[in-house]
Each structure stands twice: as C-alpha cells, then as structure tokens.
N, C-alpha and C positions, 0 to 999 in steps of 0.2 A: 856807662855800664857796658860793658863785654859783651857780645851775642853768643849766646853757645850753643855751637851743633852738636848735635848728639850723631852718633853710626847710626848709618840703616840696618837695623837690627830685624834679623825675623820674626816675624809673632810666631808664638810659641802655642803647639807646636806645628816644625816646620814643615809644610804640604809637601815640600818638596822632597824631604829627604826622612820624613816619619811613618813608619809603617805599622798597620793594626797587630797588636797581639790577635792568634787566634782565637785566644778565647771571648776576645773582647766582638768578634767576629760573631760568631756563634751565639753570644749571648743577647746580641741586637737582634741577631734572625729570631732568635728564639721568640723575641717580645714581637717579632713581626709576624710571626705565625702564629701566635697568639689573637693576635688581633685578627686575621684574617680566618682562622678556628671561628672566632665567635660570629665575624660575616657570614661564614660559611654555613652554620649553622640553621641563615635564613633558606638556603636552599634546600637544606635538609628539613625543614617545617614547610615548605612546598611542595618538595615531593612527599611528606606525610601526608599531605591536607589534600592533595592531588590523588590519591591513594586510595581518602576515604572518600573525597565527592564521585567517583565514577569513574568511568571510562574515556567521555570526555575530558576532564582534565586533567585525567591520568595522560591523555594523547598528547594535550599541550606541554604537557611539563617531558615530557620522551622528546616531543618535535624541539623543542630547545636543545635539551642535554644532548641529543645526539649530534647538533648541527658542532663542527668544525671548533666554534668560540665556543660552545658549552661545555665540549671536550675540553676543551685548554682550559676552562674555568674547575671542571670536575679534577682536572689532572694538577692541578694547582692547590688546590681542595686537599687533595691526595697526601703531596708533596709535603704541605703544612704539616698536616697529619703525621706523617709518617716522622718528618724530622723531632716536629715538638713534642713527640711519643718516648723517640729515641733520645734527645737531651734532657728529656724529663729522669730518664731513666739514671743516666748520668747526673745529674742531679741528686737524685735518691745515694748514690754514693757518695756523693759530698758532703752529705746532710747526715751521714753516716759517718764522714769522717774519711772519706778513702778518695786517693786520685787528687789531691790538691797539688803534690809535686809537679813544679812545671813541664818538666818532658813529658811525665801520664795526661796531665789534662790537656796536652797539644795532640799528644795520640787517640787520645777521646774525642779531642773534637773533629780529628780528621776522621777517626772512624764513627761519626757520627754523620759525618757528610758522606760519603762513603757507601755507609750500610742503608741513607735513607736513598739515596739515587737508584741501588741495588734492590730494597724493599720495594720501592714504586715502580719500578719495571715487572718485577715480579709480579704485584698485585694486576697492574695492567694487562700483563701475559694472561694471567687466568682468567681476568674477568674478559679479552677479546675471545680468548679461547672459550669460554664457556659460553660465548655466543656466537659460535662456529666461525670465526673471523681468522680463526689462524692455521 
C-alpha cells in the first residue's frame, strides 16, 4: 500500500493572512461591553448602598473611585457605556431595516468607535471640570 502525503495545508482560516471584518469587530466588543455593563452594574449598587448607609461608607466607596485603579475602573465603566449606547443605536437601524450595505455598516462602525472615544472625553471633561480639576 502507497503512503500518501497530503501538502501542508493551512487551517482555515489563515492567522496569517485573514483579517476581521469590522463589523465582526464591533460586534464582539459589543457582547464584551455587555458583559462588563452588567459587572459594572455591581459598582453602581455600591455606590447606591454606600449612599444610603451614611457617610462613612459613602467615604469608603469615594476613597476607592477616586484612587488611580478606581479611575481606570470607572473610566472603563464609562467606555462600555458609551460604546454599547452607541451600537445599540445602530442596531435600532438594522432592525429597521437601514445600514446593512457593507460600506454604511463599516462607516457605522467606525463612527461608532469614533463618537464613543469623543463622547467619553467629553463626559470626562465635565465631570473633572465640575469638580474644579480643570
């Protein structure tokens, strides 16, 4: 009986030379800011609960969010936010019926990533500024 080799064949598909649709892009962040929306969530029921118990643990829950990592965690927070706000919204037009053509929904997704980097600066700006930091 014969041996038979087969070519080294790439698995499909190929890492090397296959790159993501954007919208296939957008649509994984999306389910990842989802997920981290409803993480998110537990801080937002700590600073409730911290809110109603008093002052002291209204202090504790300030002494975190303000340290450095609480920032990045809030700013993160934000982020999610803002993004899975704005593709939701794009969404709404899909589900509509509009924006399926591939060049509009690659222009949606960039101005999705775009407007959320832009929106979260913005939000940022006012909330340092509204506590005299700027």
């Amino acid at each position: 009986m014969a041996e038979h080799k087969s070519a080294a064949r790439p698995m499909s598909p190929n890492w090397q030379i296959y790159r993501w649709p954007l919208s296939m892009g957008v649509s994984i962040l999306h389910r990842v800011t989802g997920f981290g929306l409803a993480l998110g969530t537990l801080i937002l029921a700590w600073w409730l609960v911290a809110a109603a118990l008093g002052p002291e643990a209204y202090g504790t829950f300030q002494a975190v969010a303000y340290h450095w990592f609480g920032r990045l965690i809030l700013f993160g927070f934000t982020l999610a936010l803002v993004f899975h706000m704005l593709n939701g919204v794009r969404h709404l037009f899909w589900d509509a019926g509009f924006g399926f053509a591939l060049p509009t929904a690659n222009r949606t997704g960039i101005a999705v990533y775009g407007l959320t980097i832009v929106i979260t600066w913005i939000i940022w700006a006012l909330a340092y500024h509204s506590m005299g930091k700027l």
